[in-house]
C-alpha positions as CSV (number, residue, x, y, z in Angstrom):
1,X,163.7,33.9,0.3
2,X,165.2,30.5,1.0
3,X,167.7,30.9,-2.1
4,X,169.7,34.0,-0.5
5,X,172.5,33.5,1.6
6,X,171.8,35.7,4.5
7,X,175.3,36.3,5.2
8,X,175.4,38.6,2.3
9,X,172.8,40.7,3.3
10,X,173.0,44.2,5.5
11,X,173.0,43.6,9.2
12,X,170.7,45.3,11.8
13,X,171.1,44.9,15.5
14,X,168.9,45.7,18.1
15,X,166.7,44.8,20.6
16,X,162.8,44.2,20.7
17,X,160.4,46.0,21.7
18,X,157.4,43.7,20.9
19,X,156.1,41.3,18.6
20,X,153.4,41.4,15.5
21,X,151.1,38.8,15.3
22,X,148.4,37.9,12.2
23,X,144.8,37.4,12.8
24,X,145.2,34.0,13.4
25,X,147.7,34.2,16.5
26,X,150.4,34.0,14.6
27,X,153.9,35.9,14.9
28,X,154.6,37.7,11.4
29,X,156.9,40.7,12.7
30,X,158.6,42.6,15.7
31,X,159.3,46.0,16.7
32,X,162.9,47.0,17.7
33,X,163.3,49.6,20.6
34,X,164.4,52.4,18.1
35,X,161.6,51.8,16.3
36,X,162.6,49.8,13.5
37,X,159.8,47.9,12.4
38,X,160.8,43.9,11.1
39,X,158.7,41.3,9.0
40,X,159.1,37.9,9.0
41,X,156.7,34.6,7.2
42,X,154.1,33.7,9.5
43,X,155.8,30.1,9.2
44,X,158.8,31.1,11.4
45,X,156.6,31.8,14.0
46,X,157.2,29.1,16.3
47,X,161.0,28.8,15.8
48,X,160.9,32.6,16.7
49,X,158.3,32.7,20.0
50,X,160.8,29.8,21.3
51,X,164.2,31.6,20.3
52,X,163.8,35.6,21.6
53,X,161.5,37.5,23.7
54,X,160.8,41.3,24.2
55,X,163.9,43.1,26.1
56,X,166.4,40.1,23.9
57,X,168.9,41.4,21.7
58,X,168.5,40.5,18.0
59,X,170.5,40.4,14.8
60,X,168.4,40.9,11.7
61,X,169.2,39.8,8.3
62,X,167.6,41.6,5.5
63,X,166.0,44.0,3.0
64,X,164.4,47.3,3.1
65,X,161.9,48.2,0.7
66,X,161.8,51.4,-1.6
67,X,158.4,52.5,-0.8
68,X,158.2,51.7,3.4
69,X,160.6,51.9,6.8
70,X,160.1,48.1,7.5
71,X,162.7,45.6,7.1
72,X,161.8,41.9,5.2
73,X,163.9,39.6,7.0
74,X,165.8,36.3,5.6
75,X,167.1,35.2,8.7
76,X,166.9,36.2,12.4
77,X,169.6,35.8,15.2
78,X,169.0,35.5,18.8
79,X,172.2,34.3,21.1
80,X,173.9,32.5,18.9
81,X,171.1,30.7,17.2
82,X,170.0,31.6,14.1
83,X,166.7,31.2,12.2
84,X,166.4,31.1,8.4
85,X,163.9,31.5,6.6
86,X,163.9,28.2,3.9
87,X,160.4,29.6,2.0
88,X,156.9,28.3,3.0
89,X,156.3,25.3,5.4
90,X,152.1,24.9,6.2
91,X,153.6,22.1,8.5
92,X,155.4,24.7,10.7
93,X,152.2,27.0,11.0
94,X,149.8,26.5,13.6
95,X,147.0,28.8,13.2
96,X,144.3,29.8,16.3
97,X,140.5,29.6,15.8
98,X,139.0,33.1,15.4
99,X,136.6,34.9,16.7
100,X,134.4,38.1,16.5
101,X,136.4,40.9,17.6
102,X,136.4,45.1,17.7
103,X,139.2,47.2,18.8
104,X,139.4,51.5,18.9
105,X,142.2,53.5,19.8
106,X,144.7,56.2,18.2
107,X,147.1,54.8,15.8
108,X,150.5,54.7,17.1
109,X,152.5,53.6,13.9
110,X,151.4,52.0,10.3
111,X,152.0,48.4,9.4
112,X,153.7,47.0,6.4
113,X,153.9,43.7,4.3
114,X,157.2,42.6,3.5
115,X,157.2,44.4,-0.1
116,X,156.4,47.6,2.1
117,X,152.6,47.8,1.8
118,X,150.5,49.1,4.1
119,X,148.7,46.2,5.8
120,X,147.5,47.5,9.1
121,X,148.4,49.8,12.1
122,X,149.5,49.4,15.7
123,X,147.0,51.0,18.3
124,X,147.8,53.1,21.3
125,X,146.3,50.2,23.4
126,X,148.3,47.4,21.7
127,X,145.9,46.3,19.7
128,X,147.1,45.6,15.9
129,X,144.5,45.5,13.0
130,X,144.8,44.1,9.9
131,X,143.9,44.7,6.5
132,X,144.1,42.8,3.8
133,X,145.8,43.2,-0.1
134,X,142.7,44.2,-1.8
135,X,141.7,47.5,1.1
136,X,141.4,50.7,-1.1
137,X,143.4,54.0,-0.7
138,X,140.1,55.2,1.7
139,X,140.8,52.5,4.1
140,X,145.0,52.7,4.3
141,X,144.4,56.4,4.5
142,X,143.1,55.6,8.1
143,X,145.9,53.7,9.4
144,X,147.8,57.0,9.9
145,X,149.6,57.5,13.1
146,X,147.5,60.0,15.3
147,X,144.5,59.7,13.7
148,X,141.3,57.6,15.2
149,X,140.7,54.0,14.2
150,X,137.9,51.4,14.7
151,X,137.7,48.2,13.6
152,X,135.3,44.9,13.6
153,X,135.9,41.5,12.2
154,X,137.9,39.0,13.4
155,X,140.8,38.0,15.1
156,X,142.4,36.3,18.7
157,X,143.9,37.3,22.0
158,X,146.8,36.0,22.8
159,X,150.1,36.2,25.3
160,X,152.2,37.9,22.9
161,X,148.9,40.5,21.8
162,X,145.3,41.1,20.4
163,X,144.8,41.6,16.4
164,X,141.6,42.0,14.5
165,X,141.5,40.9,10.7
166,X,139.2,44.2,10.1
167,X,136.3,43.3,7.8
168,X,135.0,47.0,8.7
169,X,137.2,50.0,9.6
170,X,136.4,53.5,10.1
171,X,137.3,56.6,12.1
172,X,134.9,55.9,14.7
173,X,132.5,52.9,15.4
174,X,129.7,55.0,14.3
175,X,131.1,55.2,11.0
176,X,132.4,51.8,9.9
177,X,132.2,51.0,5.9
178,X,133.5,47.7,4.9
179,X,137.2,47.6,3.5
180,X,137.9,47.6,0.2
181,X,134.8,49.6,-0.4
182,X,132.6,46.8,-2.1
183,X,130.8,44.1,-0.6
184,X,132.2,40.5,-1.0
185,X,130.2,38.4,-3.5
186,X,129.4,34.8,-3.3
187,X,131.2,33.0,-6.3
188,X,128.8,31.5,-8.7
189,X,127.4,28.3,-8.6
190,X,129.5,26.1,-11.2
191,X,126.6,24.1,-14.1
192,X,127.8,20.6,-13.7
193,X,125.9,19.6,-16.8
194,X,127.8,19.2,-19.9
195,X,126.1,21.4,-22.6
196,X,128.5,20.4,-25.2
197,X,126.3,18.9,-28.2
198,X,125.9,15.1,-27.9
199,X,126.6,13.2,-31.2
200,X,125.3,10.0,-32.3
201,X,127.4,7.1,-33.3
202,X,127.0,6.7,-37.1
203,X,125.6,3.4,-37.9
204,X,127.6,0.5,-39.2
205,X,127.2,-0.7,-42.6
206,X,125.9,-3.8,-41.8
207,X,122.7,-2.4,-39.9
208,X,122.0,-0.3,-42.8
209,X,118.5,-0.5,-44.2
């Protein structure tokens, strides 16, 4: 949302609670101590780990979605020194190898994309899955705060927390079914031969018979 002036936008202060990360280590949210849940790109990461901590105060720039109680922020401020986000930047984003990883728990709160999907859930033992845009209605119907939730895929831990990029998900570990409800199919390999019909130069006149 690099073209909005974040001046214009509503205002929330607070103070955080804790960070969200991605499956691949990266910041991409924060919890306020009211409860306020806050996303931010994955590209503001660093700028944000190096600018506020848990326990710092916090002024948020941004927009709240019809559909979720999550904030989408444009721009973050922390003492005086404010981060904006100027739209995508693979150069700013510094992603951590993955590895196999399963987490259970009780869910403590649902997790939103910026737009206000539901894209994962926070567990009572810190641990945050993650789904991603194509899990079905069964598999966001688990992320419900209270209920039981197992995961396996993969994911890091880090200093700032441990998430899981859940490949299966389920109630218990005894009852994992992969999300999205279908299987993930190789692509098909691509013919390299050109089929299209060959045709022959006509002859010149001069070779005619």
């Amino acid at each position: 949302m690099h073209w909005i002036d974040p001046t214009q936008l509503p205002r929330i202060k607070g103070i955080v609670e804790r960070f969200l990360l991605n499956s691949h280590g990266e910041l991409d949210g924060l919890i306020l101590v009211d409860g306020t849940e806050v996303h931010f790109p994955p590209h503001l990461s660093t700028a944000v780990s190096k600018a506020l901590k848990p326990s710092a105060e916090v002024v948020v720039y941004g927009l709240r979605p019809r559909r979720a109680p999550v904030v989408a922020a444009v721009a973050l401020d922390a003492s005086g020194h404010t981060i904006v986000d100027e739209g995508p930047n693979d150069d700013d984003r510094k992603k951590l190898p993955r590895t196999q990883l399963e987490a259970s728990g009780k869910v403590v709160r649902t997790l939103h994309g910026p737009k206000g999907e539901t894209r994962g859930a926070l567990l009572d033992d810190g641990t945050i899955v993650r789904i991603g845009k194509h899990g079905g209605p069964d598999t966001t119907r688990l992320l419900t705060a209270g209920e039981p939730l197992a995961a396996r895929g993969e994911g890091v831990a880090t200093p700032n927390g441990r998430c899981v990029e859940a490949h299966f998900i389920g109630p218990s570990t005894d009852s994992l079914k992969r999300t999205g409800g279908r299987p993930h199919k190789e692509p098909k390999p691509k013919d390299s031969g050109d089929k299209r019909p060959k045709h022959r130069e006509p002859k010149s006149p001069m070779h005619a018979a």
